[in-house]
C-alpha positions in Angstrom: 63.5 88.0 157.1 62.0 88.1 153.4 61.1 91.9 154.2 64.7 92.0 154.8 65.7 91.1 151.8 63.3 92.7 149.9 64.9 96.1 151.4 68.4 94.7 150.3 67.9 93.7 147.1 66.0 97.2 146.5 68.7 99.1 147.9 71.7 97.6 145.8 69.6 97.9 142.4 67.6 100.9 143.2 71.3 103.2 142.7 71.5 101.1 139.2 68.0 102.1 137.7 69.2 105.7 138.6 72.2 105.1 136.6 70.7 103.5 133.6 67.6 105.6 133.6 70.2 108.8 134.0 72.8 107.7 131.4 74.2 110.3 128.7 73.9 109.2 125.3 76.5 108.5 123.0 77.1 110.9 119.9 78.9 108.8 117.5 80.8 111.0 115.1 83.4 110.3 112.0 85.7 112.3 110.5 89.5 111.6 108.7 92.3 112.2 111.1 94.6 112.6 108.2 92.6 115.4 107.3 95.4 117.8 109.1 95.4 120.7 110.6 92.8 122.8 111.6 89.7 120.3 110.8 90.4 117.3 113.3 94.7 116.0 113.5 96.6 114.6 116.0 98.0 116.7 118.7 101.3 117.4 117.8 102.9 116.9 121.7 100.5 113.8 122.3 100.2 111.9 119.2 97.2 109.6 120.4 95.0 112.6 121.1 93.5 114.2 118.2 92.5 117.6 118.1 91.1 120.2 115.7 88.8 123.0 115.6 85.9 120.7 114.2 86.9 118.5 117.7 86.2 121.4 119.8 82.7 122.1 118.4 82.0 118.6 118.4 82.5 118.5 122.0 80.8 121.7 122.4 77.3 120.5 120.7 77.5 117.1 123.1 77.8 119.4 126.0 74.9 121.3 125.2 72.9 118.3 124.6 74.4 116.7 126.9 75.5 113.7 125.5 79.0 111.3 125.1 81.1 111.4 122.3 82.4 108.9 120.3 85.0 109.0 117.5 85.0 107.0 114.8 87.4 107.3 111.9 86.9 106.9 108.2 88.2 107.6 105.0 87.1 111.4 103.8 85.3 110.2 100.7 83.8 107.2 102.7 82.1 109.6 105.2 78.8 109.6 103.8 78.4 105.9 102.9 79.3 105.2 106.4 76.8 107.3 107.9 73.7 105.0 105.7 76.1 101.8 106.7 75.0 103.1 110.5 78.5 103.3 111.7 77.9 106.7 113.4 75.5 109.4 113.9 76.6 112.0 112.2 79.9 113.3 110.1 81.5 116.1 110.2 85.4 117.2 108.2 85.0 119.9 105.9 82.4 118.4 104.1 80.9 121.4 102.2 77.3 121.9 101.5 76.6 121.3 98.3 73.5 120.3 96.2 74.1 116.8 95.3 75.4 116.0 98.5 72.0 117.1 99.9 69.4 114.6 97.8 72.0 112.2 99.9 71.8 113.3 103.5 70.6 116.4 105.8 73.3 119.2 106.7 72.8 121.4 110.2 73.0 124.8 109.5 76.9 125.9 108.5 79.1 126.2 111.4 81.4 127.5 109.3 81.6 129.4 106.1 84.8 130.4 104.2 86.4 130.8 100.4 88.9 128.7 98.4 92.3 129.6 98.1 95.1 129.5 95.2 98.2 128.6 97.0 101.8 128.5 94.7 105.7 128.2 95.3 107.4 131.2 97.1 108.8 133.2 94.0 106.3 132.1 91.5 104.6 136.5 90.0 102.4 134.9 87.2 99.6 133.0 88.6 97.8 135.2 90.7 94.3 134.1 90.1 92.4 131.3 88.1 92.5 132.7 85.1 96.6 132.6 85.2 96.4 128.6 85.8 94.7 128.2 82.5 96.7 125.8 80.8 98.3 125.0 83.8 98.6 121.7 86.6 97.1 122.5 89.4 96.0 120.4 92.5 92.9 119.7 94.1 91.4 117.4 97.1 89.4 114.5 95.1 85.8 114.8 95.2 85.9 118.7 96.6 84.4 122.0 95.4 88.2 123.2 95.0 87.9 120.0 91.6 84.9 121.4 90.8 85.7 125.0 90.6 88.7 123.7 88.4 87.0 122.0 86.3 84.4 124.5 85.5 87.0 126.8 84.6 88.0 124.9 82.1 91.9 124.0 80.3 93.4 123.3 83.5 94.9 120.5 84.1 93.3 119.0 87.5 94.9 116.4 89.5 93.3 115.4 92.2 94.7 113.7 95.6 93.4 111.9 98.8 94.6 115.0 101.3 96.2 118.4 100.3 99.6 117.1 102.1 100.4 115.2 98.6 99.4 117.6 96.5 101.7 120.2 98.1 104.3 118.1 98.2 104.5 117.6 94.4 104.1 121.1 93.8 107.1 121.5 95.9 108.2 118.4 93.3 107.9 120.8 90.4 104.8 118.3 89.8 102.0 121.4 89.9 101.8 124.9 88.8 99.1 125.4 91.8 97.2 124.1 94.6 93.5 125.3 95.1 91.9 124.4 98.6 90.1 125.8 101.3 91.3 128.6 103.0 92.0 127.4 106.4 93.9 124.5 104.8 96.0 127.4 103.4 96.6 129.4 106.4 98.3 126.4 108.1 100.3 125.2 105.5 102.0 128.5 104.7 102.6 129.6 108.0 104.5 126.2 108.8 105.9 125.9 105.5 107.8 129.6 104.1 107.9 128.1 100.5 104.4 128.3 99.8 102.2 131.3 100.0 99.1 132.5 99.1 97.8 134.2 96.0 94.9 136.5 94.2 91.4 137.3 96.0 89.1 134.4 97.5 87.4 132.4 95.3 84.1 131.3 95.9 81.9 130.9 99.2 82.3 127.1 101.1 79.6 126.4 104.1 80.8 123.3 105.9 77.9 121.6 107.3 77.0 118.3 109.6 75.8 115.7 107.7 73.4 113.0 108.8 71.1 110.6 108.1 67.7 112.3 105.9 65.6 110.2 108.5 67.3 111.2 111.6 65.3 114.4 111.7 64.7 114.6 115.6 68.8 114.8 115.9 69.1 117.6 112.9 66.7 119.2 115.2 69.1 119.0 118.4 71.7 120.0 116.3 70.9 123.2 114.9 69.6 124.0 118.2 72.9 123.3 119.9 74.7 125.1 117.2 72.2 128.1 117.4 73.4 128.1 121.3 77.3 127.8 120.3 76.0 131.4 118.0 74.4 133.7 120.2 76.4 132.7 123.7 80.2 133.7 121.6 80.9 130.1 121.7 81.3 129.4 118.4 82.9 132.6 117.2 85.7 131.7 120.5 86.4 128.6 119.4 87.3 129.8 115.6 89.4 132.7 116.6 91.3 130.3 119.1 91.9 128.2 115.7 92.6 131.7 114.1 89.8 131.0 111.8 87.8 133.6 112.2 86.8 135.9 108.9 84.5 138.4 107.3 82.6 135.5 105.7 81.5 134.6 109.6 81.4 138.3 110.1 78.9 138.6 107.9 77.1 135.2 108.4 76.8 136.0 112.4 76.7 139.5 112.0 79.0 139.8 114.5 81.5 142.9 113.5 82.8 143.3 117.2 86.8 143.4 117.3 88.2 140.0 118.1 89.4 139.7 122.1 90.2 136.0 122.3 94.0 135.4 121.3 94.5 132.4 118.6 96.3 129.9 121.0 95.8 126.8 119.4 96.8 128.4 116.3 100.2 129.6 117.8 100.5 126.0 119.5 100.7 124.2 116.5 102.3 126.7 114.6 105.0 126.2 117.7 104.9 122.7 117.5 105.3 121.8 113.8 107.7 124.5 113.0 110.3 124.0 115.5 113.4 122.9 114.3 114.2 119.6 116.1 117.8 118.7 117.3 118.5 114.8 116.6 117.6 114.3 120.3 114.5 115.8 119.9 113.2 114.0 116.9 114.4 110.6 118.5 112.2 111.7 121.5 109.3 112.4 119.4 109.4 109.0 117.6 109.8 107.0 120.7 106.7 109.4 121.7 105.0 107.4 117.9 106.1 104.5 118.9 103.1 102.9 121.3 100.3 104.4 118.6 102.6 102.2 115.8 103.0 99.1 117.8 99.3 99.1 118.1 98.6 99.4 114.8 101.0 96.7 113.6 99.3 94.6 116.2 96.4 95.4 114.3 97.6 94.9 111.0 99.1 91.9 111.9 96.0 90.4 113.6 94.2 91.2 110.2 96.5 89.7 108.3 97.0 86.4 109.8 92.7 85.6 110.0 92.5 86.6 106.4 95.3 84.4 105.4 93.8 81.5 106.8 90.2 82.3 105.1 92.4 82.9 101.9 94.6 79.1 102.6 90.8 77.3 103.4 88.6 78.8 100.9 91.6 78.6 98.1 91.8 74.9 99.3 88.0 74.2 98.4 88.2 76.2 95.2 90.9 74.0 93.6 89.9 70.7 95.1 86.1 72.2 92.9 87.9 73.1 89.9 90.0 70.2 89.7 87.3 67.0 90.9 84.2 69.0 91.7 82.7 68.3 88.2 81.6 70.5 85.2 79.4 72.6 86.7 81.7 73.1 90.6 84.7 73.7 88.0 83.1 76.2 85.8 81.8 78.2 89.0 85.4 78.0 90.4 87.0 79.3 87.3 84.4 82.1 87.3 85.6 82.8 90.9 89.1 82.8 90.5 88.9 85.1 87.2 86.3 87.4 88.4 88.6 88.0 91.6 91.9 88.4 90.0 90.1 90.4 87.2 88.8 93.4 89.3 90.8 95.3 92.0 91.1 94.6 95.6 90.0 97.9 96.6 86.7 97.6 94.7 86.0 94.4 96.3 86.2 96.1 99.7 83.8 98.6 98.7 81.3 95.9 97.7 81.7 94.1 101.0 81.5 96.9 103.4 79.3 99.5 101.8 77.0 97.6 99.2 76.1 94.7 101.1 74.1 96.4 103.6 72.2 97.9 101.2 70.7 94.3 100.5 70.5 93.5 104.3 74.3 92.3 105.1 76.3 94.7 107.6 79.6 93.4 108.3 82.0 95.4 111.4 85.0 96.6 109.8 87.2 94.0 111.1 85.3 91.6 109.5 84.8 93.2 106.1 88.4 93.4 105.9 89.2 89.6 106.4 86.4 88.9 104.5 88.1 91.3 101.7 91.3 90.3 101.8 90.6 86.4 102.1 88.5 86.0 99.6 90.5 87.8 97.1 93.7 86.2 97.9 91.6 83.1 97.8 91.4 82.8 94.1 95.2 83.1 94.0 95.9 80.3 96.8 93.1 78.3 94.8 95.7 78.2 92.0 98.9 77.9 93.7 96.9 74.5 95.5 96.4 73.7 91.9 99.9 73.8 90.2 100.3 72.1 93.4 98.1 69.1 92.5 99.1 68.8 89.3 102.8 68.3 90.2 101.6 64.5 91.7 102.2 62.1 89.1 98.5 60.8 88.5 99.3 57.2 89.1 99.0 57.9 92.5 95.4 58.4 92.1 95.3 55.3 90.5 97.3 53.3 92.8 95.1 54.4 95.7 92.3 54.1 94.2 92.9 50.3 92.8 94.0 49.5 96.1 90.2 50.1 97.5 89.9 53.7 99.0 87.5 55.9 97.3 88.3 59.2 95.2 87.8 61.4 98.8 90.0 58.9 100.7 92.4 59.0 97.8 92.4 62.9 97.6 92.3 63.4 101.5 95.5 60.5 102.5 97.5 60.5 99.3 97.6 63.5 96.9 96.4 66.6 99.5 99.5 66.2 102.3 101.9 65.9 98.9 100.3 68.7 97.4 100.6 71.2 100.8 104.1 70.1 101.1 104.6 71.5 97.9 103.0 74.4 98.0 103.8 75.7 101.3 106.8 78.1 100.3 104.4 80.1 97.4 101.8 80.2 100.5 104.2 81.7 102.9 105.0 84.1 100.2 101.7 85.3 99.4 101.0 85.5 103.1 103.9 88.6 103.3 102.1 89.7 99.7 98.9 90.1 101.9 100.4 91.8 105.0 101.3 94.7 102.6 98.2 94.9 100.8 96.0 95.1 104.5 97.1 98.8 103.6 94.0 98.9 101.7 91.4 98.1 104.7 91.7 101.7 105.3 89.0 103.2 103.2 86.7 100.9 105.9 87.6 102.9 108.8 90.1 100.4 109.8 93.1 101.9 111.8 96.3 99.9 110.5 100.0 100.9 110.1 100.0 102.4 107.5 96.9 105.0 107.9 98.5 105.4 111.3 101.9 106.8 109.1 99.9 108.7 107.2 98.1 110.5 110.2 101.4 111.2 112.1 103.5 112.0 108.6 100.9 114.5 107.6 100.7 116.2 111.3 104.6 117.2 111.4 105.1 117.4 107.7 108.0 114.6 108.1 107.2 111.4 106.1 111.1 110.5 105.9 111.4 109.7 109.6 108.0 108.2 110.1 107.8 106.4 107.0 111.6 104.3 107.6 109.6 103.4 110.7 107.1 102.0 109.2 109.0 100.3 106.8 111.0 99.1 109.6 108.0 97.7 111.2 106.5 96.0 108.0 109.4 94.2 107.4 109.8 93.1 110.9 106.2 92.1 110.5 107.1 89.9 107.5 110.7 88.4 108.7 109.3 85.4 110.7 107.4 84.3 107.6 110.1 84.9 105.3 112.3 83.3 107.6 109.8 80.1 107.4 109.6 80.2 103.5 113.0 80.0 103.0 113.4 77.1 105.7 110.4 75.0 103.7 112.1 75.9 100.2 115.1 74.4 101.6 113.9 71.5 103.5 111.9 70.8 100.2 114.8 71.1 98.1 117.0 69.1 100.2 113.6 66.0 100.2 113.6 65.8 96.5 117.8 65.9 96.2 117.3 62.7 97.9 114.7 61.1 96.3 116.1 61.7 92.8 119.7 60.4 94.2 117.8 57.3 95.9 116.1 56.4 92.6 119.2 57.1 90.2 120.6 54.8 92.5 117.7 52.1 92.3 118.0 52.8 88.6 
């Protein structure tokens, strides 16, 4: 019998050490959806998919090294910090190989290697190369070699934006003279959009490489060999003409001067996509296509906003109760708090929290960073609205309870706090709608919310009218209920102290 079961037990769990033993590894890799077309976008037909050439040799390299990918998404400029926060393995969105950026982290070998591009209004004959921009606005992706090329030039006027969609969009504005970016950027955008075109010889040489963690040398190793493989099989060169990326800088780089066979149908199915004129039918379709990967995202947003407030309504609670019976020293650290945090932006904060802290041994998810974030800074204003909030009870009330034998905590705690919240629950409810709003910032932490979900879609089809009333729509949807319940307490507040004044004129 015991033989048996020996021969049981072995035969459920011998399959599972098979499994385990046998089980891929997981490629964790980030990049910026809003990035756009070609690096790494949604799909145009299926907005929850994202696609890109940089996708496709992503997934290529995992299949060579046989491993699972996942995506992560970050902010462009956060990419790097995340990788030494040890939210993913490796990065990889344009990100161009430059010196400084290697005393920070190791790049692969380029995958790709191309030129910047001067891109200006359809009907625009003087600017045809950088010398004509002297003295001129012209736009640039923040932190990219496109600013830096600018810059070195030297009386230009740079301005710099989070994606190239914005900065296209005010040169369409009469904003800029000029946009400079990378040259697939500007093969996309002109071909969807006939009011911009593209001007004077390429400037400069870009290699985009994978960046990783300097200590992760063993998986720089697999990588340059799986990208070596993508190189000499045609792989490589395949995917970039199906992108219609492929140039004499890769010519030259690959030494691969064969004519080009494989027809650039990704290209033509975006180009397709985006540039169809839709019929009001159509569009409606396409939104109600939007409208799962919104709902989710509000969900999200919502979610966020709703923990943080309560961090923000119990930690503002304890500040002001500090400040106002904590003592010299509790009240002096309070104050500190509270002008420290209103002082210094939001955004900075969330920096601190999710990419400085680890560096001294503290590594928050980005869920939690965010509450953390957005609590504790709208902490220091709830700690203030609980105080104007205390100070509107007469002080004799302290007194009174006091005298009649309850202690200063008892006093605080039955008497003067349920007054205080009753008073204060309107500004509250107010700051709480003030908050959902402002969760808009938890996207430079990789978090997903509504409105980096807007900016992904808006910047695929070019339509931020459409997509951003929804949004709108949903906010304020979002915020109704609690607006709703503001107004109710304002009222029902207003309505208590009516009465009390008429009952005392009376007693009076």
């Amino acid at each position: 019998m015991k033989i048996k079961f020996i021969f049981l037990v072995a035969f459920i769990l011998l399959p599972q050490f098979f499994l385990i033993s046998g089980e891929q590894k997981v490629l964790r890799w980030a990049a910026d959806a809003e990035s756009n077309a070609p690096y790494i976008f949604q799909d145009p037909k299926i907005p929850s998919n994202i696609i890109g050439f940089e996708v496709d040799i992503v997934y290529a390299i995992s299949e060579i090294l046989n491993m699972q990918t996942l995506f992560v998404q970050n902010q462009w400029d956060g990419l790097i910090p995340g990788l030494y926060r040890g939210d993913y393995d490796i990065a990889i969105n344009g990100l161009e190989i430059t010196e400084d950026r290697k005393k920070e982290v190791s790049f692969t070998k380029p995958y790709y290697i191309t030129h910047e591009q001067l891109v200006v209004l359809k009907g625009v004959e003087n600017i045809n190369s950088l010398s004509d921009v002297v003295g001129k606005k012209v736009g640039a992706l923040k932190n990219s070699l496109a600013e830096r090329i600018l810059r070195a030039k030297g009386g230009i006027e740079v301005l710099t934006y989070e994606g190239e969609v914005n900065a296209f969009v005010d040169m369409k504005n009469g904003r800029l003279d000029a946009v400079l970016v990378d040259a697939p950027i500007a093969i996309y955008y002109t071909a969807v959009n006939p009011e911009y075109v593209m001007v004077g010889q390429p400037i400069g040489e870009i290699s985009y490489g994978i960046a990783l963690r300097k200590e992760d040398t063993l998986l720089l190793n697999k990588l340059n060999y799986a990208l070596e493989t993508l190189q000499k099989s045609g792989k490589l060169r395949e995917i970039l003409e199906e992108w219609n990326l492929w140039n004499f800088m890769m010519e030259t780089y690959l030494d691969d001067f064969s004519p080009s066979n494989v027809p650039p149908k990704k290209y033509q199915y975006f180009i397709e996509s985006v540039s169809k004129k839709s019929e009001l039918i159509e569009r409606i379709d396409l939104y109600i296509k939007f409208m799962p990967v919104f709902f989710k995202a509000a969900l999200i947003t919502l979610g966020l906003s709703l923990v943080a407030m309560l961090v923000a309504i119990v930690a503002g609670l304890l500040i002001a109760l500090a400040r106002i019976y904590g003592g010299k020293v509790l009240s002096f650290l309070a104050v500190l708090y509270i002008e420290i945090i209103r002082g210094t932006p939001l955004l900075i904060q969330l920096y601190i929290i999710f990419y400085a802290l680890p560096s001294v041994g503290v590594k928050l998810s980005p869920f939690l960073a965010a509450v953390l974030g957005l609590g504790l800074n709208y902490a220091a204003y709830e700690a203030e609205v609980y105080r104007s909030g205390f100070f509107a009870i007469p002080r004799g009330q302290m007194e009174a309870a006091i005298s009649l034998g309850m202690t200063k905590f008892q006093a605080i705690w039955y008497v003067i706090l349920p007054q205080a919240i009753r008073i204060v629950i309107p500004p509250v409810t107010n700051d709480f709608i003030s908050l959902l709003k402002d969760s808009s910032l938890v996207s430079v932490i990789t978090m997903i919310e509504l409105t980096k979900v807007y900016n992904q879609i808006a910047s695929t089809y070019y339509d931020y009218l459409g997509t951003g009333i929804i949004t709108a729509v949903l906010y304020l949807l979002l915020g109704l209920p609690f607006i709703r319940i503001a107004r109710y307490f304002e009222h029902r507040l207003a309505v208590e102290r009516k009465s009390t004044q008429d009952y005392l004129g009376k007693v009076v």
